[in-house]
C-alpha positions, 0 to 999 in steps of 0.5 A: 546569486543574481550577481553571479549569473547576471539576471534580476533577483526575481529571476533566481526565485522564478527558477529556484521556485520553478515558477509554472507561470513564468517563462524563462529560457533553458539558458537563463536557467542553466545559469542561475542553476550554476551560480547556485551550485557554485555558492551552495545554496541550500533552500530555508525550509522555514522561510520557504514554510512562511511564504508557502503557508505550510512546510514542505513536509507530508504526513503519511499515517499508517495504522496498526494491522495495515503494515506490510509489502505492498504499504512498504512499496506504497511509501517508497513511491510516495517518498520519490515523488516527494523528493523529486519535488524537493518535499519530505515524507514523515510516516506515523505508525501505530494508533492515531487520534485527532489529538495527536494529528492536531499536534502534528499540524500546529507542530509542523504546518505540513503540505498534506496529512495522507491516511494509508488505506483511507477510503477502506476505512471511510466507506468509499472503497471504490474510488481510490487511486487504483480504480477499485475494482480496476487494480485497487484492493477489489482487483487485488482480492478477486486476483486471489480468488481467481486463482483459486477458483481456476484451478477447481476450488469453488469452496473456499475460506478465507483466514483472518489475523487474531487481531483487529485490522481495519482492512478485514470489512474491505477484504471480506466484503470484495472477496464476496463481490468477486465470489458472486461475480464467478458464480460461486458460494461466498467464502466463510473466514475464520481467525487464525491465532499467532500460537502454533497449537492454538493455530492447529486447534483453529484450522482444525475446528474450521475444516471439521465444521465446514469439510467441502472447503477445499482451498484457504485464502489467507488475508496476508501472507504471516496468516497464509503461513501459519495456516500452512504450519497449522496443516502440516500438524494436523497431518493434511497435505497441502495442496492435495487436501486443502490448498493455501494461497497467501497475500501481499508477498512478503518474500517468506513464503518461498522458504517455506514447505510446500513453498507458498503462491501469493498474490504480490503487488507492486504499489510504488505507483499508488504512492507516486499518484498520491504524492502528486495529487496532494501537491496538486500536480498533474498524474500524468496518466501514471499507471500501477502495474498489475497485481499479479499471482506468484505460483509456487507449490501451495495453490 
């Protein structure tokens, strides 16, 4: 490749490597850039891993309970930016130990190890790449609630999956910030189970315990739906009786009757910002969009 374009052999590896400490002219590059496609040249993923110290491979671990819209929009930000910077994205789904991240490090030897959501898990909610309360999951929770509280709601509940999720503190815990900060009660949660009569039975005993709440702020929008389903059985009318809002759009709940107003985020931001902080790149004042209410016929 050096013969082809007629420069030093270290020449070709500062531009193949994009080498930010050397200055090579536009012209050089564009040639050594023609040779290599003119010869096909293709990296080796091994020697680049040798030289490097790790291959160019991210792992991103995604826990059970945490999949949805907005960590489907976070990967695909995160793959981009990966890609523009000839990285790989592996994304692990399920339950994970140390074990089987230790085996995925001596297996691979990858650049970084993401966690999706870490810093709900580990007590330092507020400072992640969204800012928190500026358009983290705080921001996206008090949007919720927000919404809900706008349009005459000041007793509100939020409903709960059945199942154990490692967001459900973080959730609880900043509707709660964003209810004292609007002056109003903290909402109750209750879970809502999967069964159709099981579902019905759970809303059913909530709203006769607790008869002031007006409104229910589903913890995602499958937990929203089923509460809207839960309704309709129970004979109550949805919004004039107890409005649903769900979360993290999943794009059902326009199918659904009355049709059901979320909270949709866009994410792909969040993910290019973690692809370039973990290879230690400039962010270069990316911004996530903001989260923002879509009004449908439920709330």
């Amino acid at each position: 490749m050096a013969a082809a374009s007629g420069v030093s052999r270290a020449t070709v590896s500062f531009v193949l490597n994009d080498d930010p400490c050397q200055t090579i002219s536009a012209a050089t590059r564009d040639r050594v850039q023609q040779a290599a496609r003119e010869l096909g040249y293709v990296p080796h993923g091994v020697a680049k891993a040798l030289r490097e110290g790790s291959s160019r491979v991210v792992v991103l671990t995604i826990d059970t309970g945490m999949e949805g819209n907005y960590s489907r929009s976070y990967v695909r930000g995160l793959d981009a930016e990966l890609d523009a910077h000839d990285h790989v994205l592996l994304v692990r789904h399920g339950r994970h130990t140390p074990r089987s991240t230790r085996q995925i490090l001596d297996a691979i030897a990858p650049r970084a190890v993401l966690h999706f959501g870490e810093m709900y898990l580990t007590g330092h909610e507020l400072d992640d790449l969204g800012g928190g309360w500026r358009d983290g999951l705080a921001a996206h929770s008090a949007l919720q609630l927000r919404h809900l509280v706008d349009h005459g709601h000041t007793q509100v509940a939020v409903a709960l999956p059945d199942t154990d999720s490692p967001l459900t503190a973080a959730r609880l815990k900043f509707t709660g910030h964003a209810a004292m900060n609007m002056d109003v009660p903290v909402p109750g949660s209750f879970a809502v189970p999967q069964g159709r009569a099981a579902c019905a039975e759970a809303v059913g005993a909530f709203l006769g315990d607790a008869p002031q709440v007006t409104a229910i702020a589903g913890f995602n929008d499958d937990v929203a739906l089923r509460v809207l389903m839960a309704l309709r059985d129970l004979g109550r009318r949805v919004p004039d009786e107890v409005a649903v809002i769900g979360f993290d759009d999943n794009g059902y709940g326009a199918y659904a009757s009355p049709a059901l107003t979320t909270v949709s985020v866009d994410a792909e931001a969040h993910g290019r910002l973690s692809a370039r902080l973990a290879l230690g790149h400039e962010t270069g004042g990316l911004r996530p969009p903001p989260a923002r209410v879509v009004v449908r016929e439920s709330a």
